[in-house]
N, CA, C and O of each residue as an XYZ file, in Angstrom:
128
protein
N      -6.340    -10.472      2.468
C      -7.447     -9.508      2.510
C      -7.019     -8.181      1.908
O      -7.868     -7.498      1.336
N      -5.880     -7.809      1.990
C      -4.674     -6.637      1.734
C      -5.172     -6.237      0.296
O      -5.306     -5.078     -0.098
N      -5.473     -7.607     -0.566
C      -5.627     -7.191     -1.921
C      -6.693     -7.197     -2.653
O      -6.796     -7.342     -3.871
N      -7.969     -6.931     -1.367
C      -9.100     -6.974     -1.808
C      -9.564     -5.465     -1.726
O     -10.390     -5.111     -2.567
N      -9.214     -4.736     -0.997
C      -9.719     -3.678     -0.694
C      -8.208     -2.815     -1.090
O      -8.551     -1.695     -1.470
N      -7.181     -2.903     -1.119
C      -6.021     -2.187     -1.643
C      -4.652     -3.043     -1.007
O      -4.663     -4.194     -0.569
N      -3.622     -2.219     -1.090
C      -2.045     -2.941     -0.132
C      -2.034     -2.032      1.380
O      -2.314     -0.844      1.534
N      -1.724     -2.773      2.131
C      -1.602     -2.426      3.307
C       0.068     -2.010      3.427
O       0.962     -2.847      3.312
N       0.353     -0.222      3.736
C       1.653     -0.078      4.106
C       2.116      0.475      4.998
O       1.741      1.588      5.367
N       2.963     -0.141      5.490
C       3.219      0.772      6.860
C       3.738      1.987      7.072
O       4.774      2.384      6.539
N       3.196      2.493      7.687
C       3.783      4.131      7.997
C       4.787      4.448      8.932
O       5.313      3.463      9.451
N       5.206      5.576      9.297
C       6.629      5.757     10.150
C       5.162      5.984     11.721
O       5.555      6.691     12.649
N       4.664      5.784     11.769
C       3.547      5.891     12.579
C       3.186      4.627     13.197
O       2.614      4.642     14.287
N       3.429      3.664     12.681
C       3.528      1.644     13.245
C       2.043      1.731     12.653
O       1.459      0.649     12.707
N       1.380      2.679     12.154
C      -0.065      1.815     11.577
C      -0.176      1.537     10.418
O       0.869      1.681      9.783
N      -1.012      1.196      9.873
C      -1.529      0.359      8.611
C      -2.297      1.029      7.628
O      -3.474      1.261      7.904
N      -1.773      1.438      6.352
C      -3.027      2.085      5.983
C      -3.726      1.734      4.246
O      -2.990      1.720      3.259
N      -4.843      1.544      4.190
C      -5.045      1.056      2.865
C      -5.033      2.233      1.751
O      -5.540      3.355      1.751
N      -4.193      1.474      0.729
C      -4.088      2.608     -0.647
C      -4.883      1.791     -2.046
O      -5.167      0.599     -2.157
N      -4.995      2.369     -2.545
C      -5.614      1.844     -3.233
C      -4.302      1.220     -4.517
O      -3.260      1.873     -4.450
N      -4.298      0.042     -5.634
C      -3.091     -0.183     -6.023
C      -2.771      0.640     -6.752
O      -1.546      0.757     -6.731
N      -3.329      1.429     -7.541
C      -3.029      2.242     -8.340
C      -1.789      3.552     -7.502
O      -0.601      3.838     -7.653
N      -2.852      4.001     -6.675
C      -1.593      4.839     -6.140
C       0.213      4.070     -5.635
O       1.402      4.328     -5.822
N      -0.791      2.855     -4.800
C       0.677      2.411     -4.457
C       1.653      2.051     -5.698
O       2.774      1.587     -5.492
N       1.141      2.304     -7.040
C       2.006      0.868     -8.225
C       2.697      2.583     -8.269
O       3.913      2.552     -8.079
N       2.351      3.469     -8.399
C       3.010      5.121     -8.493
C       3.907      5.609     -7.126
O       4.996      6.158     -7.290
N       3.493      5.422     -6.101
C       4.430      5.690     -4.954
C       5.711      4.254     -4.581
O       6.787      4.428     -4.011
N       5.329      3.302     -4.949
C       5.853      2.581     -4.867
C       6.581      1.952     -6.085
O       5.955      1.799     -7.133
N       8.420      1.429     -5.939
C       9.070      1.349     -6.972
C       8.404     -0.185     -8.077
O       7.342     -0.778     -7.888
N       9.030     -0.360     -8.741
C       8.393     -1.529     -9.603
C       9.237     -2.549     -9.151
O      10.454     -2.452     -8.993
N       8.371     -3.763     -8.903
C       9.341     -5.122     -8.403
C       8.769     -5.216     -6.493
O       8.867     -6.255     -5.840
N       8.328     -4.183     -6.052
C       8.176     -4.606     -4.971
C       7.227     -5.524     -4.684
O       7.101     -5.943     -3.534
């Protein structure tokens, strides 16, 4: 479902939060 609406990542908070991929492919390294 994660990749219908964005990636689900976890926070230092234990919750869940949707990003959209674009941001995550930029906050997040390549390969993950």
């Amino acid at each position: 479902m994660r990749h219908i609406a964005g990636i689900a990542v976890a926070v230092p908070d234990g919750e869940l939060q949707i990003v959209p991929r674009q941001v995550c492919a930029i906050n997040l390294p390549a390969g993950h």
